[in-house]
N, C-alpha and C positions, 0 to 999 in steps of 0.2 A: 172745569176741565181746561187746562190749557191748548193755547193757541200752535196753530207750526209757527215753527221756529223756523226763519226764511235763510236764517245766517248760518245753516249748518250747511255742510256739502252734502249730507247723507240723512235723513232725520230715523231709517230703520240700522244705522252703522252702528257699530262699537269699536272703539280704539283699541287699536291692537298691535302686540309688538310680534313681529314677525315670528317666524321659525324655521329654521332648514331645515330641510330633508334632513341632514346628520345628526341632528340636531332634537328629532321630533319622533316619540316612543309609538313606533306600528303597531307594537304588541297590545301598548294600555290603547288604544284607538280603535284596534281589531276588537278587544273584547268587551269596549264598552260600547260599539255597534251591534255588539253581540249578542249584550246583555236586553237591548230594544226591540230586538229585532222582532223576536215574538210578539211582546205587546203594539209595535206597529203592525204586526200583520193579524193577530184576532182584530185590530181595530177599523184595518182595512177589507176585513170579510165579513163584518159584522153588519146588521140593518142601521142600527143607530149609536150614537154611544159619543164620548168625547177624549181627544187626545192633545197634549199641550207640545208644541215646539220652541225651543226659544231657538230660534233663528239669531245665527251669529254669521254678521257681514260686516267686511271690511271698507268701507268706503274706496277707497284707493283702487280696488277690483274693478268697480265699477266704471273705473273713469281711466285717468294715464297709465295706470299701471298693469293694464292690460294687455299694453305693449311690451312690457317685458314679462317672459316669462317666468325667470326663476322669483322674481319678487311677486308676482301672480301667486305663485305657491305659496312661499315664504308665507305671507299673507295669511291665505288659505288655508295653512297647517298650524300659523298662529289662531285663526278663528277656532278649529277643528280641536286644539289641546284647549282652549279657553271653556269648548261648550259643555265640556267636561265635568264641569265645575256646578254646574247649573243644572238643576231637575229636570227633566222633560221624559217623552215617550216614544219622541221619534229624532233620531242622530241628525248631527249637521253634513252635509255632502262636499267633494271639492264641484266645478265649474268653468269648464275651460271659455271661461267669457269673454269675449272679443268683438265688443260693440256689436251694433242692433243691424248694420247693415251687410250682413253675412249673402240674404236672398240678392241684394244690389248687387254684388258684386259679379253674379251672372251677367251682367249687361255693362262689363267694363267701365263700373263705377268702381273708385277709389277712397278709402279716407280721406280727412281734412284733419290734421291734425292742430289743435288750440291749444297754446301753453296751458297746463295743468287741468285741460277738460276731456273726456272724453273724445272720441272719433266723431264728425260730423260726414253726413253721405250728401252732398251735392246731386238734385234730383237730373237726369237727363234730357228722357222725354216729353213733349207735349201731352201728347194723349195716349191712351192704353192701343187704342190702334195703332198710333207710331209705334210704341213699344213691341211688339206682335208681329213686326215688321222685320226685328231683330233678331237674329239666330244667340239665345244665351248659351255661353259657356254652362258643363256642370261646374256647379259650386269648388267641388275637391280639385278642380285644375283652376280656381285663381286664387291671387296672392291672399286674399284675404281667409282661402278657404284651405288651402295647403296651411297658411300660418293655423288656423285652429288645429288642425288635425295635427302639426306640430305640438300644440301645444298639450293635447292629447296624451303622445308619444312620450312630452315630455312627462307628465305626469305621469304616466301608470308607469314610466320607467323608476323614475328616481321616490317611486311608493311602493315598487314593487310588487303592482297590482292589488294591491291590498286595501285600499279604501277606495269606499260608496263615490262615485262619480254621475253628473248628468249630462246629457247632452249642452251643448253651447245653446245662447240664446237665438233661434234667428224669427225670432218675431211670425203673425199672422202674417197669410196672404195680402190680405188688408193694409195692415202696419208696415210690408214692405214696398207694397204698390206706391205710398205716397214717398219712399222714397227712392225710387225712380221714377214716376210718373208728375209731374205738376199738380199737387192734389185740388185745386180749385179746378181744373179740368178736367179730372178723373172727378170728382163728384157729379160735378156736370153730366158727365157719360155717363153716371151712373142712371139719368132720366132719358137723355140721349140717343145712348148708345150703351145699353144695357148688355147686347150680347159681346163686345166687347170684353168689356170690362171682364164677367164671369170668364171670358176664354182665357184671360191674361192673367185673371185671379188662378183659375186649373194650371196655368204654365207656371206659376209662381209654385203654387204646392206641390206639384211634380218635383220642380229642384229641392224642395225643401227637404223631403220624402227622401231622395234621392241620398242628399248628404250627410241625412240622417241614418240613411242605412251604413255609409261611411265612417260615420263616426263609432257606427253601434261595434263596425266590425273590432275595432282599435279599443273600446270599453269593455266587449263583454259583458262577464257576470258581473262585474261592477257598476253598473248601472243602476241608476238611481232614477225613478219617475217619480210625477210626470215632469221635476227639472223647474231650473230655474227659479222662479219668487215663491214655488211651491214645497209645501213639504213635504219631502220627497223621500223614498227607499226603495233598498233593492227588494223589499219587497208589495210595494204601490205596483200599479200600472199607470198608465195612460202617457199624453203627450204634450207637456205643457204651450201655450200660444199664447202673447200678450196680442190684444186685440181692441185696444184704446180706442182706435180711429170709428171702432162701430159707434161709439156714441154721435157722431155728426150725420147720422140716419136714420131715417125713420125703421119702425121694426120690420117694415113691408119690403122696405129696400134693405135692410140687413141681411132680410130670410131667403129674400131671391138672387142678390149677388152674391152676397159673401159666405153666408152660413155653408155653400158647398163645398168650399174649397178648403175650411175650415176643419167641417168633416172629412172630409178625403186627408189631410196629413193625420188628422188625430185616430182614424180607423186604421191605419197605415199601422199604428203603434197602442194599438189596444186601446184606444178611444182616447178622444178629447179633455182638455181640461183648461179652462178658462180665466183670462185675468184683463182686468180694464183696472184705470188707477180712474178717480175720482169717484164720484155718485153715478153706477148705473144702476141703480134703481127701477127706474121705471124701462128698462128695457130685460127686466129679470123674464117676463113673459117668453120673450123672443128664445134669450140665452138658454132656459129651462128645455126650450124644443131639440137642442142641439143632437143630436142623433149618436148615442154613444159615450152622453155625456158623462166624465168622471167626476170631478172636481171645480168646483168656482172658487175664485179667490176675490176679495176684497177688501178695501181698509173701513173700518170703523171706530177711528178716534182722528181727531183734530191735530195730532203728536204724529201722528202717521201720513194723514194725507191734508191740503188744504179745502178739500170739500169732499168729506169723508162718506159715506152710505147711513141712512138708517137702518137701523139692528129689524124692524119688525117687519119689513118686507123680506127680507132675507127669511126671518124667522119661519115665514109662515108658507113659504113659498116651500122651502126647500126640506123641511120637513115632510119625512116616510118615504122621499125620495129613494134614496140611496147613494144621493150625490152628496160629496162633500164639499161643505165649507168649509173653506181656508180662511179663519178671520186674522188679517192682523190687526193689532191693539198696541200700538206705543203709550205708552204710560204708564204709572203708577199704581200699586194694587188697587185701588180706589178705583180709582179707572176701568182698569179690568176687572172687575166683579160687577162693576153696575154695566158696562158693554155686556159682559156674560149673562147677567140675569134677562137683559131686556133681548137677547141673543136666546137664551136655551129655550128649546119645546122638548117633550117626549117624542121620539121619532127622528129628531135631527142626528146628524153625522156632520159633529163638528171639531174643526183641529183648531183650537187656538195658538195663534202663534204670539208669543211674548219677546219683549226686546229689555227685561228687568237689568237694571244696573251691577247690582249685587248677586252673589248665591243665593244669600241671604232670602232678599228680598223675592228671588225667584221662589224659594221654595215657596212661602208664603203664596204668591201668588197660583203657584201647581197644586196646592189643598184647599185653595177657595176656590178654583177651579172646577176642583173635582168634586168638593160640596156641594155646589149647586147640579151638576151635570149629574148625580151619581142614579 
């Protein structure tokens, strides 16, 4: 199995050559969402069973180019005509993504902007009480948050409301706290000054909640959950959250600060749905209790993440559930067939998500797939 690769800007990207709105066929797009759409939704009311995505993402989205919008799409519409091409059972979505510090901006944080990298949030506060201390703005009245919902606008404009969209990213309560709070002293509180922390965690999912229902009003039926690194349809539920930061806790301090506020945005929108990048593992215990939980996401190849999960705790845990796992697998069919085998149980609900180079090779990899899984 190969190693990550350090020198890529993206390791789940694929190169892509843009496409305009003028440019980019509604019609073949509309009705090869169309043609999915079924089989994502027996797959999503189903007990168990498995569906394959290839997730097609432009690196550039992720990072500079999410300051401009029209090449945002471009982008976007390049990915969207590409995935086309490649087998799968559940469509690629647009994502009006606009860096990770969407919650910060309640509390009159700004970007930083770094030649060719992504936004950086510069944190403000000391501690969650200073924070708390502070009257936040809603989301939808600061710049960072008018620009998504611009960028919204722009989108269902120049698409004609016609393709699968998801909410922007704006990360866990969690994951935004550390960037406005000092996170070595919000950890702290978190032994501390516990009730804190939870109250500022609740004030954090309140805005989140909040401009989310903004966003929802400007999307519509085009919506796509649960969003973002997830795979997503308008006909899924729930509410996607990257929530990284909980691995620096124990499961006792996860369950009692953070899993509330967690819940409360993911109930907000038809329940939760979970993503941490490295090995959580050993905190599947916790995650599993999440109250409404939809979906977990996690990597499982070494091409994907630099300290990726093992396939059997996953496996065994979250089988007869009803929750789905979102596996992604960077790599080679080789790769994915032995992730898949040491991945499948009777009872699991899994989507694998592939990032194959070729058609070609994808297809191959969507019939070993579904040989093992069948």
């Amino acid at each position: 199995m190969k190693e990550f690769d350090v020198t890529k800007r993206d390791s789940q990207a694929t190169e892509i050559t843009p496409v305009s709105p003028e440019n980019f066929d509604l019609d073949a797009y509309a009705s090869y969402e169309q043609s999915l759409l079924a089989r994502a939704g027996d797959f999503w009311k189903a007990s168990s069973g498995v569906a394959v995505y290839r997730r097609m993402r432009a690196a550039e989205v992720f990072s500079y180019a999410c300051r401009d919008v029209p090449r945002s799409l471009a982008l976007q519409l390049g990915c969207l005509q590409e995935s086309m091409k490649y087998k799968a059972d559940i469509p690629n979505f647009l994502e009006p993504w606009y860096g990770i510090g969407t919650t910060a901006a309640a509390y009159g944080i700004e970007y930083v902007w770094n030649e060719g990298l992504a936004p950086a949030v510069p944190v403000k506060f000391d501690t969650p009480a200073e924070a708390l201390q502070y009257e936040p703005a809603p989301i939808a009245e600061t710049g960072i948050g008018k620009f998504t919902l611009h960028m919204i606008e722009y989108f269902m404009d120049r698409t004609k409301g016609r393709l699968p969209m998801s909410f922007t990213d704006v990360q866990s309560p969690l994951n935004a706290a550390t960037m406005i709070v000092e996170n070595t002293h919000m950890l702290m509180d978190i032994i501390l000054d516990p009730d804190s922390v939870k109250r500022f965690l609740d004030t954090l999912a309140d805005l989140a909640i909040d401009f989310a229902a903004e966003q929802k009003k400007l999307i519509g039926d085009c919506l796509a959950s649960p969003g973002h690194g997830f795979a997503s349809a308008r006909n899924f539920e729930g509410y996607g959250q990257s929530d990284d930061s909980m691995i620096m806790l124990s499961g006792e301090q996860y369950t009692e600060c953070a899993v509330p506020s967690f819940e409360r945005i993911g109930m907000a929108f038809n329940g939760p749905a979970f993503h941490s990048c490295g090995d959580w593992s050993n905190k599947i215990p916790v995650v599993k209790q999440i109250r409404g939980l939809r979906m977990v996401d996690a990597a499982f190849s070494t091409e994907t993440d630099p300290n990726p999960n093992p396939a059997a705790p996953f496996a065994e845990s979250f089988a007869h559930t009803g929750i789905v796992l979102n596996a992604r697998i960077v790599g080679d069919v080789g790769t994915v067939e032995k992730t898949v085998r040491e991945l499948w149980r009777p009872g699991l609900k899994l989507i694998v998500v592939t990032y194959c180079p070729t058609p070609e090779e994808q297809e191959r990899a969507y019939e070993v797939i579904h040989g093992i899984c069948c």
